[in-house]
N, C-alpha and C positions, 0 to 999 in steps of 0.2 A: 141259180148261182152263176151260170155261162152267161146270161143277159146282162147280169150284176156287173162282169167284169170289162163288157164293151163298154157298156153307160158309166163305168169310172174312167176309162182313157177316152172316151167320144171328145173330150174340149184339146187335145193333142193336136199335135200340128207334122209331128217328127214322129213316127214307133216302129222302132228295133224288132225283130222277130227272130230269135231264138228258136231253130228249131233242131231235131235232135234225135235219136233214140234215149239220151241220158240214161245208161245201161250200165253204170250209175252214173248219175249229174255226178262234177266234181270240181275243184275250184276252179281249172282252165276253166270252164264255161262259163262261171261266176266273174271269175277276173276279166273275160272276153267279153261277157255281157255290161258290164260296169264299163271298161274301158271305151265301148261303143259308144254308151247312152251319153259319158262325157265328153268325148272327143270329138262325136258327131251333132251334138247339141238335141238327143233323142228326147223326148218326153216322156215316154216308158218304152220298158222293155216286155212284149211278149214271148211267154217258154211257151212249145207249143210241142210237148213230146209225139215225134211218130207213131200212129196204129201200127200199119204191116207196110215198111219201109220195102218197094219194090227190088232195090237191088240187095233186098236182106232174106227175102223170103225165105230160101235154105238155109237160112241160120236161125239158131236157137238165141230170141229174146225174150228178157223176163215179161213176166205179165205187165200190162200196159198201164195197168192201174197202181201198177206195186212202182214202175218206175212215175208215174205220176205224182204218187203220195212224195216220194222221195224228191219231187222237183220243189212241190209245195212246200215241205218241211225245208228246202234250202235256201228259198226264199224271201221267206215271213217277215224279216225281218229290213229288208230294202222296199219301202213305197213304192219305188219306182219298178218295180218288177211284178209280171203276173203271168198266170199259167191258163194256157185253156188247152181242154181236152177235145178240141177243135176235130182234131184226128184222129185219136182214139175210140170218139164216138161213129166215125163213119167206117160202111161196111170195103171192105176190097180190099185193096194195097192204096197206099194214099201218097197223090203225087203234089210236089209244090203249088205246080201250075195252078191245082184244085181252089188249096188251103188259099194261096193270093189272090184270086177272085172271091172267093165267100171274103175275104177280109175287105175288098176292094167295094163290096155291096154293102158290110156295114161298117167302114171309118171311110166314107167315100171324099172327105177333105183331109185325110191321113195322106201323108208321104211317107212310103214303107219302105225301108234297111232290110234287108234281109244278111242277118250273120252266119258268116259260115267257118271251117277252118280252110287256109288259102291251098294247103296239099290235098284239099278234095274239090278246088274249085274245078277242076281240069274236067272232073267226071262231071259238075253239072253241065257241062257240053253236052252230055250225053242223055241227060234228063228228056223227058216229054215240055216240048212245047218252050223250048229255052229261051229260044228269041224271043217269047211275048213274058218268060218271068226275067229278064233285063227291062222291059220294057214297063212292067207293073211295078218293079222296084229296084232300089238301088243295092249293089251288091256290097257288102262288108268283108274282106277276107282276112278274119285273122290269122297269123303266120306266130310262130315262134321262133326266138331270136337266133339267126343265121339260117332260117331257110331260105334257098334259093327260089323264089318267084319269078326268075325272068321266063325260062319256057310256059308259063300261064300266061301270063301276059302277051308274049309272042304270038301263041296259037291263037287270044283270044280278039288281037288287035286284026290281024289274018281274017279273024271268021266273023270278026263282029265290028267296022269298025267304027261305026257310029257310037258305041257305048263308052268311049272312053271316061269320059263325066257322070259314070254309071257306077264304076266300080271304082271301090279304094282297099288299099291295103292298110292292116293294122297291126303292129306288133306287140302279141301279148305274149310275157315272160311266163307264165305262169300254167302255159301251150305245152309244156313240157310231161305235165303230166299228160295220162290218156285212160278211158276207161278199161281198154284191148290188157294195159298192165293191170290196172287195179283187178280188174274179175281173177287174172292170174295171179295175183298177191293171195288173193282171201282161197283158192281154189289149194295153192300152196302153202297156206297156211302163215301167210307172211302178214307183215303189220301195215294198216293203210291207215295208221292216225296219220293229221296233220296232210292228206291227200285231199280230204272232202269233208265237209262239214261232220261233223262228228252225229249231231243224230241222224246220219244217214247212215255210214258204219255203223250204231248201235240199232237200226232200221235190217240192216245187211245179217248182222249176226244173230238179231231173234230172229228173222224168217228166213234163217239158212239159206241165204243169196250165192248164188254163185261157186258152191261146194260138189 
């Protein structure tokens, strides 16, 4: 199935990389991932949900496969989008830098986007091996409407500045939601239709997600 999904993007020229804990996926990411694929003239977009996000380790995330199921069911329904369990399947904590060379060995004529949100760009400074994942791909930062970006920018022009033509910013409305609220909605017992694809809340409440 994981072979299937490279041999359908392989004739791509442009792919988005979505990647994520999706703890739960929810429309920000959808809307982020859409807005990308058109703005940037992507040819698909890869979900690529985290195994064991290194700067997560001490937190409790849902099982890997639960939030997989959950990227896939939100999916289905856009061609231009696909999920690989790229990370899920390998063993340790899993770092970008990794996931961008195994991609770089099999779409080796892919020019890769990597999306992210712009208030966490600050930390992939801080990532393993940063300078060579600017260099392996270009950055996306989506932003929600009136966040300030310029101390990212600053730092990053400082510390990098060859990349300028590397990183763009995106502004997606839709940034507003976050998953940090929605786990707190379903834990408090509050209502999260119209948050995220709804069979993914109907997903959340039969396997008592987040309670």
């Amino acid at each position: 199935m994981e072979a299937n999904i490279y041999q359908a993007i392989a004739g791509g020229k442009r792919l988005g990389i979505m990647g994520g804990t999706f703890d739960p996926i929810h429309y920000g990411h959808l809307v982020a991932a859409e807005t990308a694929r058109v703005e940037f003239d992507l040819d698909n977009v890869l979900f690529i949900p985290t195994g064991k996000p290194p700067h997560k380790l001490n937190h409790k995330i849902t099982n890997a496969y639960e939030r997989f199921a959950m990227v896939q069911m939100s999916i289905k329904n856009n061609k231009y989008f696909k999920v690989s369990n790229l990370e899920i399947e390998r063993e340790g904590p899993t770092y970008t830098i990794d996931t961008l060379k195994i991609l770089h060995e099999l779409l080796p004529k892919q020019e890769l986007y990597f999306i992210t949100g712009t208030d966490a760009l600050l930390d992939l400074l801080t990532w393993r091996e940063a300078d060579n994942i600017f260099k392996m791909a270009k950055i996306i930062g989506a932003s929600r409407p009136g966040y300030d970006s310029r101390k990212f920018f600053a730092e990053i022009t400082k510390r990098y500045p060859n990349i300028k033509d590397r990183i763009f910013e995106l502004e997606v409305p839709a940034l507003a939601i976050s998953s940090t609220d929605i786990r707190a909605r379903v834990k408090n017992k509050k209502s999260i239709r119209y948050l995220l694809p709804d069979e993914v809340r109907l997903y959340i409440k039969e396997h008592k997600l987040y309670q």
